[in-house]
PAZAPA-4460 file (N, C-alpha, C; in steps of 0.05 Angstrom, whole numbers, plus 32768, in hexadecimal, padded with zeros to 4 digits):
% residues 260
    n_x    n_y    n_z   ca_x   ca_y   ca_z    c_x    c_y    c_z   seq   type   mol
   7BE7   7F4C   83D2   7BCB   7F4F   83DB   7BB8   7F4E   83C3     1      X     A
   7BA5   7F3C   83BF   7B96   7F3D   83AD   7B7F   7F58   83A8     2      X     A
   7B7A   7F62   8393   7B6F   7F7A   838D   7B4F   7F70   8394     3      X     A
   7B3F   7F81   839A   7B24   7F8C   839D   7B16   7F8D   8387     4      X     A
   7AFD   7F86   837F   7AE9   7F92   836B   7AE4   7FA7   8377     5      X     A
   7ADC   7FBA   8369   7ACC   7FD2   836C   7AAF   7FCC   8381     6      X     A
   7AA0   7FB0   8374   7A87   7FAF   8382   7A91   7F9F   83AB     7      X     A
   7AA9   7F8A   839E   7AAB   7F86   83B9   7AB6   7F9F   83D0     8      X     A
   7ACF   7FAA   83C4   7AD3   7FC1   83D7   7ABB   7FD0   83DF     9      X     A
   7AA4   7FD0   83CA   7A89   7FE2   83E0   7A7A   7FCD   83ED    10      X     A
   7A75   7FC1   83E6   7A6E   7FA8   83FE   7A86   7FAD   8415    11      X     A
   7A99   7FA8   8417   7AA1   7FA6   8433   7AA3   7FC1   8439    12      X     A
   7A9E   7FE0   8434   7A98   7FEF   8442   7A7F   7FE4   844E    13      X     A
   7A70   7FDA   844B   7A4F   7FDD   8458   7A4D   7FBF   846F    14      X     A
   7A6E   7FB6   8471   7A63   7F9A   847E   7A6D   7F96   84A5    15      X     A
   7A73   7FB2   84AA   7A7B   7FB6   84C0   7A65   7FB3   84D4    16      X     A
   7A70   7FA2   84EA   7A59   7F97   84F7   7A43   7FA0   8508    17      X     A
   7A2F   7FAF   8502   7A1F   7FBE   8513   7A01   7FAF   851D    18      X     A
   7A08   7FB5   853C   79EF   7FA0   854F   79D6   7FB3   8555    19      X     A
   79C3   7FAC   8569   79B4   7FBD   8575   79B6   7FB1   858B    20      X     A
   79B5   7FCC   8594   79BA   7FCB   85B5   79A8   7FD6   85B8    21      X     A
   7991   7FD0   85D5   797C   7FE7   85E0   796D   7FF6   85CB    22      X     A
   7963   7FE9   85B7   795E   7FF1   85A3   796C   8009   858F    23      X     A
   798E   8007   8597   79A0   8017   8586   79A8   800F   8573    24      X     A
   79B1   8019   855F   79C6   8008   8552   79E0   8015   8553    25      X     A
   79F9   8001   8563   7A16   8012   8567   7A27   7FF5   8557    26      X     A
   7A40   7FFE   8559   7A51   7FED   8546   7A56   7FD0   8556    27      X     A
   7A68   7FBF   8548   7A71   7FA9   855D   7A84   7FB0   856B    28      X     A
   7A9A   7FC4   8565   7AA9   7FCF   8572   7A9C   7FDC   858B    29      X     A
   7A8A   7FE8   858B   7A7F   7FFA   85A6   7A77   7FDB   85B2    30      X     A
   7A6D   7FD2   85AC   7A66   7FC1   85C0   7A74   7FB0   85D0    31      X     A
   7A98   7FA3   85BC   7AA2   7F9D   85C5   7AAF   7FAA   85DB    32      X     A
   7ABA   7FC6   85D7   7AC1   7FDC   85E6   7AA8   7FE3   8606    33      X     A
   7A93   7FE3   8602   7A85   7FEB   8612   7A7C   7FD1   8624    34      X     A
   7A86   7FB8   8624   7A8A   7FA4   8632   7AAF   7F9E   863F    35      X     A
   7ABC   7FAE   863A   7AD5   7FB3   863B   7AD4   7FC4   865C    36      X     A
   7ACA   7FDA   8645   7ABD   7FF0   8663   7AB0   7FF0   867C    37      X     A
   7AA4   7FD8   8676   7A92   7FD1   868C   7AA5   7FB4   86A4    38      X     A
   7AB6   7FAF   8697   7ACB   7F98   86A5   7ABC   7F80   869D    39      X     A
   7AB2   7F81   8687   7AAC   7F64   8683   7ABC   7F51   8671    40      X     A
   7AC5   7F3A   866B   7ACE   7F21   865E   7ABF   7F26   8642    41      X     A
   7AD2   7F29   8631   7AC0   7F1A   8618   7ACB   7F09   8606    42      X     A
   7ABF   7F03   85EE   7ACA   7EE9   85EB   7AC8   7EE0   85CA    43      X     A
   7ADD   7ED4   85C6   7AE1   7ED9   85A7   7AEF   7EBD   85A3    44      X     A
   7AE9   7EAE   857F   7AE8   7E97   857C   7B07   7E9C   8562    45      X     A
   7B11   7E8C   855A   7B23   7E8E   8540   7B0D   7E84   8521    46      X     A
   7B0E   7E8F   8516   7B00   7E8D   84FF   7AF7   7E77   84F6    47      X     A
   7B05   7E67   84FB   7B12   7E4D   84ED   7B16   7E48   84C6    48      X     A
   7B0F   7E39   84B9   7B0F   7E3D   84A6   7B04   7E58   8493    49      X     A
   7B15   7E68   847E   7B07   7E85   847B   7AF2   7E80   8462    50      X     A
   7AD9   7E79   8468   7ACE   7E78   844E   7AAA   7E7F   8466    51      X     A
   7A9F   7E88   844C   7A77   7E8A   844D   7A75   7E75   8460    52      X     A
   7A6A   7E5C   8460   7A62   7E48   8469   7A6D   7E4D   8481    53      X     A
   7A8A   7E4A   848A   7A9D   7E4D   84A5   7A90   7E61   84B1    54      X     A
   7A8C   7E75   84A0   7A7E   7E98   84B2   7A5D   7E96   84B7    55      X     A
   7A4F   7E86   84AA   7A39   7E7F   84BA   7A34   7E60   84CC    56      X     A
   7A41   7E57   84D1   7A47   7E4C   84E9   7A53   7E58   84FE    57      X     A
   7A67   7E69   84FA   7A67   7E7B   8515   7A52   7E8B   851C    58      X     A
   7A46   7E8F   850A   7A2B   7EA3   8512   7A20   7E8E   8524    59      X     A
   7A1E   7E7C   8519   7A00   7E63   8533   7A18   7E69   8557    60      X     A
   7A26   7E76   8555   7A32   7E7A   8575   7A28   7E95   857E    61      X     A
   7A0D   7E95   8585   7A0A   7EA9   8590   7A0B   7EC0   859F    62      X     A
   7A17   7EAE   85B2   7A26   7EC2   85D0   7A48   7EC9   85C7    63      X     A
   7A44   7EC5   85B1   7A64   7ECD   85AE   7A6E   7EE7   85AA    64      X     A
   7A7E   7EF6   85AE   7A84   7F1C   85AB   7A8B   7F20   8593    65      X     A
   7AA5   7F0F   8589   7AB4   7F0F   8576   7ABD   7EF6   856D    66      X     A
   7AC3   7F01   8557   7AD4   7EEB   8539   7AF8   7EF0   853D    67      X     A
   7B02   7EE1   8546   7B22   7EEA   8533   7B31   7EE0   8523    68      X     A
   7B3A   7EF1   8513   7B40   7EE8   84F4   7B55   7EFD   84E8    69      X     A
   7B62   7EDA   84E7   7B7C   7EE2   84E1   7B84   7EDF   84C4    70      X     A
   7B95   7EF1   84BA   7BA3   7EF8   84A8   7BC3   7F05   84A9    71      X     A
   7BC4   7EF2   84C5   7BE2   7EF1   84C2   7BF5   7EE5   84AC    72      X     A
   7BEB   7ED2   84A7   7BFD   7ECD   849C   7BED   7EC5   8474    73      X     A
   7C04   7EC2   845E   7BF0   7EB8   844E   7BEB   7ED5   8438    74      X     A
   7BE3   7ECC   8424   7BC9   7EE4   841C   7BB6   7EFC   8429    75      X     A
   7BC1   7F0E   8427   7BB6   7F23   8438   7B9B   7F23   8427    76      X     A
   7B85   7F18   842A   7B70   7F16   841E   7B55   7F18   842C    77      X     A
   7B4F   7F33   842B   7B33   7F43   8434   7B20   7F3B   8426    78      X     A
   7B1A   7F36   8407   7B08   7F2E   83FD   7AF2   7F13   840E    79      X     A
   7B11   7F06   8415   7AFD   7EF0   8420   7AFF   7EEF   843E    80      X     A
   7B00   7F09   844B   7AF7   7F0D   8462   7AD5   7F0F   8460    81      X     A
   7AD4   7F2A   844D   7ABF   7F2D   8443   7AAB   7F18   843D    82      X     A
   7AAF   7F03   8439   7A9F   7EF4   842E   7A9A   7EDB   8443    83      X     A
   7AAF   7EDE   8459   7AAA   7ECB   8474   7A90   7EE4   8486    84      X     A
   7A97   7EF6   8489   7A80   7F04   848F   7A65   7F09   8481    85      X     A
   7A6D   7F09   846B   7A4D   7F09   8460   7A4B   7EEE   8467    86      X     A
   7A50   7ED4   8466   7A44   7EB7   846C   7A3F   7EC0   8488    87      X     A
   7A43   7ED1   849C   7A33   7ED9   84B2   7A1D   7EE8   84B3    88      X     A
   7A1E   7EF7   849F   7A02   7F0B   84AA   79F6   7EFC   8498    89      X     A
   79FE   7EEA   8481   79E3   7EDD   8477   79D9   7EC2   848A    90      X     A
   79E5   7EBD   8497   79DE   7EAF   84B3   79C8   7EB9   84CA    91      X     A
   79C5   7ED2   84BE   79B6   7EE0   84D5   79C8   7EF3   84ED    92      X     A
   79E8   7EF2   84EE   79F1   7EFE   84FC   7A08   7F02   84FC    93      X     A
   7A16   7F18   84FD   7A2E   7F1E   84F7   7A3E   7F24   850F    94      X     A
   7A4E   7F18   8519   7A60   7F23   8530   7A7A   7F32   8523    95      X     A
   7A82   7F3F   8538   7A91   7F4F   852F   7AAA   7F43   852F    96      X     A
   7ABC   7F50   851A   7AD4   7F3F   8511   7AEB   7F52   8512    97      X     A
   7B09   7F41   8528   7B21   7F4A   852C   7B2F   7F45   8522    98      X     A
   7B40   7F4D   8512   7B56   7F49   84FA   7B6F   7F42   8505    99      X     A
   7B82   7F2F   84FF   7B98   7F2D   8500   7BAE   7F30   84EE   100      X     A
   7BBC   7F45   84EA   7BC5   7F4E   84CE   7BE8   7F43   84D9   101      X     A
   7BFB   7F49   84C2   7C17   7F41   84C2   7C23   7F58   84D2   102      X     A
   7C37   7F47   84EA   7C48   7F5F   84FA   7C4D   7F77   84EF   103      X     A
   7C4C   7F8D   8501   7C5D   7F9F   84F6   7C7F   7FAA   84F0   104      X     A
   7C89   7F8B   84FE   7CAE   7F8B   8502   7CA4   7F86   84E8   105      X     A
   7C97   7F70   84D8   7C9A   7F67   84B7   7C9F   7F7E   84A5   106      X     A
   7C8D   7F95   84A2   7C80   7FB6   8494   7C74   7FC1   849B   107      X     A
   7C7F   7FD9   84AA   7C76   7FE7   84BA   7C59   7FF5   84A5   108      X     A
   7C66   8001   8495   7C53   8010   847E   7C3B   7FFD   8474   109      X     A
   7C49   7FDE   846C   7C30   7FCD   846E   7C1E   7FCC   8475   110      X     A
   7C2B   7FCA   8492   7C15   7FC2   84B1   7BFE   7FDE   84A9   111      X     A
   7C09   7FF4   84AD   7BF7   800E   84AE   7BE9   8008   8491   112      X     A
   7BE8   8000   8480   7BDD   8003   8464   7BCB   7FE4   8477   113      X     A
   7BCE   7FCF   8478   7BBD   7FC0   847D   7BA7   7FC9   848C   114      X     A
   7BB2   7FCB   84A6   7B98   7FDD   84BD   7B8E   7FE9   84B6   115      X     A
   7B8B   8003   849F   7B75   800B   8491   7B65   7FFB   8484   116      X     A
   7B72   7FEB   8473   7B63   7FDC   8460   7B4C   7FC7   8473   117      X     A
   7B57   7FC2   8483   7B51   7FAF   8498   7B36   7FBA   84A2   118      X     A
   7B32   7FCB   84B3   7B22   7FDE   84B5   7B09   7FE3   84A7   119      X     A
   7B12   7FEF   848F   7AF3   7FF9   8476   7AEA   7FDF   846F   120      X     A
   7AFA   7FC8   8478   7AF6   7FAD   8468   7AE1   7FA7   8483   121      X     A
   7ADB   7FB3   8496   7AC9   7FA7   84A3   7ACE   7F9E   84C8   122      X     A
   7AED   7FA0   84C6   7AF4   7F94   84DD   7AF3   7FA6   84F3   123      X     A
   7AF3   7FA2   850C   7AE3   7FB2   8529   7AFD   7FB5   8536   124      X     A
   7B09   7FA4   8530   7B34   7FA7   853D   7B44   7F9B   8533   125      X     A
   7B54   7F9D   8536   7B73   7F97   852D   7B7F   7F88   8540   126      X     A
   7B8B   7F71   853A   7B9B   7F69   854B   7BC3   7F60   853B   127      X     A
   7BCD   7F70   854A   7BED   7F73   853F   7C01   7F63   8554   128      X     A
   7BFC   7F4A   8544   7C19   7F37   8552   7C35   7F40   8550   129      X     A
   7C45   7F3B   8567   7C5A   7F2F   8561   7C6B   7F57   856F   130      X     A
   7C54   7F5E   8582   7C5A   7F76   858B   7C76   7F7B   85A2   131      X     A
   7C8D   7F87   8599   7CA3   7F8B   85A6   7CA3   7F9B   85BC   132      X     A
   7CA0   7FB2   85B4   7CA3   7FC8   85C8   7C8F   7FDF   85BF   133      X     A
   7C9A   7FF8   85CF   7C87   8011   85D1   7C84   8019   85B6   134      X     A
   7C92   8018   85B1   7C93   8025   8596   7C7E   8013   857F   135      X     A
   7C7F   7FFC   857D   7C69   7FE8   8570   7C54   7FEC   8578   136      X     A
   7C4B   7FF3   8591   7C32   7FF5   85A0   7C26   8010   8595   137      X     A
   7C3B   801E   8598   7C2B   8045   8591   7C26   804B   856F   138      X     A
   7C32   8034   8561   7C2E   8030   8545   7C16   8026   853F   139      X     A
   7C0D   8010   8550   7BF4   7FFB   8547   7BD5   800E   8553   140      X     A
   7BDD   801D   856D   7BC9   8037   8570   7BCB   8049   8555   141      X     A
   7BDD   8052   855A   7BDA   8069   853C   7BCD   805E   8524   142      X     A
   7BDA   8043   8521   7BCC   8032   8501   7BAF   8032   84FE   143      X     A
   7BA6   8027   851C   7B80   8026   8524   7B71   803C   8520   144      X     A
   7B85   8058   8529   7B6E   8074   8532   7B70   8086   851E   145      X     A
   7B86   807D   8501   7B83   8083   84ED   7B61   8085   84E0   146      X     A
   7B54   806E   84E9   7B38   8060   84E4   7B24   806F   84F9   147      X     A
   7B2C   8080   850C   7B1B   808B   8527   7B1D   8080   853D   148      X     A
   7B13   8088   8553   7B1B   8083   8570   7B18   806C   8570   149      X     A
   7B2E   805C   8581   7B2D   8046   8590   7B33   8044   85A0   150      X     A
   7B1C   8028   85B0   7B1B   802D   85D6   7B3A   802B   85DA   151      X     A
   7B3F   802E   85F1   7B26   8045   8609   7B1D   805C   8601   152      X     A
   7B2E   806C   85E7   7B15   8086   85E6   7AFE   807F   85E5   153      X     A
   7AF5   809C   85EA   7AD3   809F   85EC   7AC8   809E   85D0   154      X     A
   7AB2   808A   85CE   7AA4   8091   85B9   7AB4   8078   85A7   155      X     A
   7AC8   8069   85A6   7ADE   805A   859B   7AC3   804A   858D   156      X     A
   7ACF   8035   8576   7ABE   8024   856A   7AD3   8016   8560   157      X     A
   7AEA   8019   8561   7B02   800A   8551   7B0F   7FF4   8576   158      X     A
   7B24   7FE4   856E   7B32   7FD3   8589   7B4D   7FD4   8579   159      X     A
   7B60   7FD2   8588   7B7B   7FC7   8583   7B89   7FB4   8598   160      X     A
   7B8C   7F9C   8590   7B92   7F87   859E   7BAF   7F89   859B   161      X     A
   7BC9   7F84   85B0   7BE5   7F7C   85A2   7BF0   7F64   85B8   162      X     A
   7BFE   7F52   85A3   7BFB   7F36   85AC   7C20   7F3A   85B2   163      X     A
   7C25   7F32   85CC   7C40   7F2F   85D2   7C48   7F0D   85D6   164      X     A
   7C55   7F03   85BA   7C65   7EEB   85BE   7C79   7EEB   85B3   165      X     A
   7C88   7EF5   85C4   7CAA   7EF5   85BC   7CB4   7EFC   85D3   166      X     A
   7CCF   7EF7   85D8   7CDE   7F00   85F8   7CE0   7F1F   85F8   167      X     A
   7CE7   7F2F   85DF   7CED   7F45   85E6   7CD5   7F56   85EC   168      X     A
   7CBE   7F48   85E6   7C9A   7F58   85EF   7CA3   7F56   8604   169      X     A
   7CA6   7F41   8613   7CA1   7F31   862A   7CAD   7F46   863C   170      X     A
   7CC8   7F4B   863A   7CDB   7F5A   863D   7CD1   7F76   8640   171      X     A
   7CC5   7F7E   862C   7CB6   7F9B   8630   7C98   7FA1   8638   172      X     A
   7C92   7F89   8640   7C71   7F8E   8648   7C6B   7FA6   8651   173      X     A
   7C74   7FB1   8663   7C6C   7FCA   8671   7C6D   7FE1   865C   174      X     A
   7C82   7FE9   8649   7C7D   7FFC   8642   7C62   7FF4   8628   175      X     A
   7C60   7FDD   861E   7C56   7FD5   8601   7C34   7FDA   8619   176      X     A
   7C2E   7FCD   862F   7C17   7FCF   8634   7C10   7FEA   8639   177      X     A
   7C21   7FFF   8645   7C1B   8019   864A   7C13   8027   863A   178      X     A
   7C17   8024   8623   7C20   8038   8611   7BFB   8045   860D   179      X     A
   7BFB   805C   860D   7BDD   8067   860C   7BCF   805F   85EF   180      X     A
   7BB6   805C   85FB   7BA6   8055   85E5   7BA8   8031   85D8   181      X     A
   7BBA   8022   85E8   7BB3   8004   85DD   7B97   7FF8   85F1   182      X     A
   7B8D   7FEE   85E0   7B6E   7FE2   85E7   7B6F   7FC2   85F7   183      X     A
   7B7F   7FB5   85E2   7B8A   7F9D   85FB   7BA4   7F93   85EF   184      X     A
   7BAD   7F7F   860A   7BBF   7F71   8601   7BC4   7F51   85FC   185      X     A
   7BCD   7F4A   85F7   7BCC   7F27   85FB   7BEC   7F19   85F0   186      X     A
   7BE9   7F0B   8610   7C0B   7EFA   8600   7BFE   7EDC   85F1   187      X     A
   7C0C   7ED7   85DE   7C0E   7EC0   85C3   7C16   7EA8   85D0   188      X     A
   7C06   7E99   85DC   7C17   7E7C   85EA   7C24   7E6A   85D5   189      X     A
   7C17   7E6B   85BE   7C1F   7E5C   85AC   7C41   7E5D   859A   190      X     A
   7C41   7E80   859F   7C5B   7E83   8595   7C6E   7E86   85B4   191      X     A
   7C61   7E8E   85C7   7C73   7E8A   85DC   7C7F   7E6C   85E4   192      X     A
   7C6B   7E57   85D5   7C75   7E3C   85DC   7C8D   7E37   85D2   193      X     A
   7C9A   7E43   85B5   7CA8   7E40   85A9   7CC1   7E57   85B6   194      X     A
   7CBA   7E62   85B9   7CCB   7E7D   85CB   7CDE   7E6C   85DC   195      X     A
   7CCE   7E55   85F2   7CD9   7E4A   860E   7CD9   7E31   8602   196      X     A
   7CE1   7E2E   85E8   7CE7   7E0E   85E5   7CD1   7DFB   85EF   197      X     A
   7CBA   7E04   85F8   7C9E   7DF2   85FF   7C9F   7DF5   861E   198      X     A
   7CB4   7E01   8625   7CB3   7E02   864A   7C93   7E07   8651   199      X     A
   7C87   7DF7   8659   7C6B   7E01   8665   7C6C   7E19   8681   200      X     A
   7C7D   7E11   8695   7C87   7E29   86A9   7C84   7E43   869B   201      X     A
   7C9B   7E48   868D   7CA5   7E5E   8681   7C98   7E6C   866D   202      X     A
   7C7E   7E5C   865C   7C6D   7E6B   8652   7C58   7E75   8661   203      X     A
   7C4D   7E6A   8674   7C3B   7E73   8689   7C4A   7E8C   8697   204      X     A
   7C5F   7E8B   869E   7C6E   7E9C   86AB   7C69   7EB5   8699   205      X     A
   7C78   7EB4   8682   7C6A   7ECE   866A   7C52   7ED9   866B   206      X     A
   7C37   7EBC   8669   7C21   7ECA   8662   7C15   7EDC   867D   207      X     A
   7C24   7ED8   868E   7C1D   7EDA   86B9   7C2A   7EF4   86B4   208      X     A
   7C3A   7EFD   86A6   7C49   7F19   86A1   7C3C   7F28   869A   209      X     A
   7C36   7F23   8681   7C20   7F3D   866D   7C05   7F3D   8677   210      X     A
   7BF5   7F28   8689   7BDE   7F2D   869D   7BEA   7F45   86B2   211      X     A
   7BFA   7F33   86C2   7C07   7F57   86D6   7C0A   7F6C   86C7   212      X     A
   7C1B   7F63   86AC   7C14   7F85   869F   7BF9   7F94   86AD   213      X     A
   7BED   7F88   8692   7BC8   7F90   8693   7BBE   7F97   86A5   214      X     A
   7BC3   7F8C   86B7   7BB3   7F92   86D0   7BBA   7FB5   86DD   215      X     A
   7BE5   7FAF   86DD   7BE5   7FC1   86EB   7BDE   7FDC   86DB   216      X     A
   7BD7   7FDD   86BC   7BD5   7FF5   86AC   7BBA   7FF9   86A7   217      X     A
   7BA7   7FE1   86B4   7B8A   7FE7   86AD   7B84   7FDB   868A   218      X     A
   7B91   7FC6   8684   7B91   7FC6   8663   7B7F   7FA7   865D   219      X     A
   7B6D   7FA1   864F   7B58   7F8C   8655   7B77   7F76   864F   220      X     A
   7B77   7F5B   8655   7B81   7F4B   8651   7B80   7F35   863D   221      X     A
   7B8B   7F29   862E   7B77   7F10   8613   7B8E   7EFE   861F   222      X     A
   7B85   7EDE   8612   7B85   7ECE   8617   7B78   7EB7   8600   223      X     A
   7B88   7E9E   85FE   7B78   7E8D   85EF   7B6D   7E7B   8606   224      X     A
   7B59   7E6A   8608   7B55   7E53   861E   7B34   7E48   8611   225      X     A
   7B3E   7E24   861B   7B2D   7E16   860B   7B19   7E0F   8620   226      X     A
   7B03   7DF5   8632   7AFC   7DEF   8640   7B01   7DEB   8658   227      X     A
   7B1E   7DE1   8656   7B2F   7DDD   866D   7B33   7DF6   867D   228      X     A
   7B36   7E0A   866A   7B4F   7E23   867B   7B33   7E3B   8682   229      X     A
   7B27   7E3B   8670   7B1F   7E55   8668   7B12   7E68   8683   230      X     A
   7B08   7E4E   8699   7AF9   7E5C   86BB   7B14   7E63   86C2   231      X     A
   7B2B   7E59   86C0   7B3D   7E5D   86D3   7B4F   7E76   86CE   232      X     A
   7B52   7E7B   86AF   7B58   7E8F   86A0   7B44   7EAB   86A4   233      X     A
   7B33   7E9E   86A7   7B1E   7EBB   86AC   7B1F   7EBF   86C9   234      X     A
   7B1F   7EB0   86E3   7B2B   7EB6   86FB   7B47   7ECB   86FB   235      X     A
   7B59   7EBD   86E9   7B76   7ED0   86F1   7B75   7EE9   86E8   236      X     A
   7B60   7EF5   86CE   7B62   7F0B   86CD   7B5E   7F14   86B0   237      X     A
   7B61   7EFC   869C   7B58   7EFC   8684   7B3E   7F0D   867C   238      X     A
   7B38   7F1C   8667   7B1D   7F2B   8669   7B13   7F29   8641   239      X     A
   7B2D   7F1C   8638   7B2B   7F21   8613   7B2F   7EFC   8614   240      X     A
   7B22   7EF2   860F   7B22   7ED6   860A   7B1D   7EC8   85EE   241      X     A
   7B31   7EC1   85E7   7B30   7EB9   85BE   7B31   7E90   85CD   242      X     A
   7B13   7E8A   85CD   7B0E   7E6B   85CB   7B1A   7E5C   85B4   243      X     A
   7B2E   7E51   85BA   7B31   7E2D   85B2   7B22   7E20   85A8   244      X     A
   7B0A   7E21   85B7   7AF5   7E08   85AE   7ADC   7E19   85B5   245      X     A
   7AC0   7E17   85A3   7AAB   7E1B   85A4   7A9D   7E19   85C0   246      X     A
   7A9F   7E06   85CE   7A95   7DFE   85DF   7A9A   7E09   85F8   247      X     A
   7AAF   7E16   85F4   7AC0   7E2C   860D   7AA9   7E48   8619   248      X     A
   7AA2   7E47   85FB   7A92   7E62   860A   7A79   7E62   861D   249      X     A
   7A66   7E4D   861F   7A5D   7E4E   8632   7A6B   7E49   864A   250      X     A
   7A84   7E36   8655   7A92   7E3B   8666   7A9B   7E58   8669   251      X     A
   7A9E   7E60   865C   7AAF   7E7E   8656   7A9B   7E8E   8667   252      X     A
   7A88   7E94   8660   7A6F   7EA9   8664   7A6B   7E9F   8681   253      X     A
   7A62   7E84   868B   7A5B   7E87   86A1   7A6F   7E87   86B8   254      X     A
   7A87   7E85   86AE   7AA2   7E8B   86C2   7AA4   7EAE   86C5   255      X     A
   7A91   7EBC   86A9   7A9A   7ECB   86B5   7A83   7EDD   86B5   256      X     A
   7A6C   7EC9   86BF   7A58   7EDE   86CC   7A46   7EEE   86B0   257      X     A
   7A50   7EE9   8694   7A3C   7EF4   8684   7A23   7EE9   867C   258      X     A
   7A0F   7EFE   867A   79F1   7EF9   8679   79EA   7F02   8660   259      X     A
   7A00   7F13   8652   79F0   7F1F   863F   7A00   7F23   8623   260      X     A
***
């Protein structure tokens, strides 16, 4: 992991994303959370390239909730998170940004040392691929609330996303979605393609699993979907939507009824 300046580590204390609402000012996390609460869809883009320039072009997407940004794999490198978000708020606008850090089957102790770092560095949630069972699930809560409540508590400003693509998630959906205190869940089509040898059936069949999860535990749902999918995905029950393509989200929004 590349080390911190002194001046950048205080810069990314101060770069956590705070909106006004009703003339408030609450975090991006509350807001993501308090559109969660309310049963609404929201909707989040992949970073794409991590640099300034990249992070104020996502700013010109206005109706968008969230950023996600990954650091799965690679250089665990916050500095230039930091610096894809400042190319947002010097854009005029900063959306709030979900982290994707390295499994916790990889280092467990890692994982928990990242999710902090992750965190003061600015980020509104966590998202922990590659989630097995109960036990991974009640780890990636604990890692988040290290940092303070996260939804569903009251008052929460933090999220924890955990992404099930592998058979043995698949396998344990029920307990990995139950587990108290996870915020959402989402199965990985991309690694489930590889899971089922590209079976198109059989990955749908998976992602049709961890939606029944969700539903029956009350747990918001994610999903990736581009122009094609994204009304029909938000019909079945989808409510965390990470767009493919830019152009998804006004499909996105009016499939699913958002105004605001």
């Amino acid at each position: 992991m590349r080390s911190m300046t002194p001046l950048l580590a205080a810069n990314m204390l101060l770069s956590i994303s705070v909106l006004t609402v009703n003339g408030q000012s609450v975090s991006g996390g509350q807001v993501l959370a308090s559109r969660l609460t309310d049963g609404q869809a929201i909707f989040g883009i992949f970073s794409g390239e991590k640099t300034a320039e990249q992070g104020a072009r996502v700013a010109g997407y206005a109706d968008l909730d969230f950023v996600f940004y990954s650091l799965e794999r690679g250089p665990f490198d916050l500095p230039q998170m930091q610096l894809y978000m400042d190319g947002m708020g010097n854009a005029g606008r900063t959306h709030p940004v979900v982290l994707r850090i390295p499994p916790i089957r990889d280092d467990r102790q890692g994982a928990h040392v990242r999710a902090g770092l992750g965190i003061d560095a600015g980020a509104v949630g966590l998202v922990f691929p590659h989630v097995e069972s109960r036990e991974d699930a009640e780890f990636a809560v604990a890692a988040v609330r290290t940092k303070g409540p996260s939804w569903p508590d009251a008052g929460a400003e933090l999220l924890s996303m955990l992404l099930i693509e592998d058979q043995v998630g698949i396998d344990n959906v029920r307990e990995i979605v139950s587990t108290a205190g996870v915020s959402m869940v989402s199965p990985g089509p991309g690694d489930l393609r590889q899971v089922y040898s590209g079976d198109a059936e059989k990955v749908e069949t998976a992602i049709q699993t961890v939606l029944a999860a969700c539903k029956e535990f009350g747990v918001p749902c994610g999903i990736t979907a581009g122009v094609d999918d994204i009304a029909e995905r938000i019909t079945q029950g989808f409510r965390v939507i990470i767009l493919t393509d830019s152009q998804a989200l006004a499909v996105g929004r009016r499939a699913a009824g958002r105004t605001n």
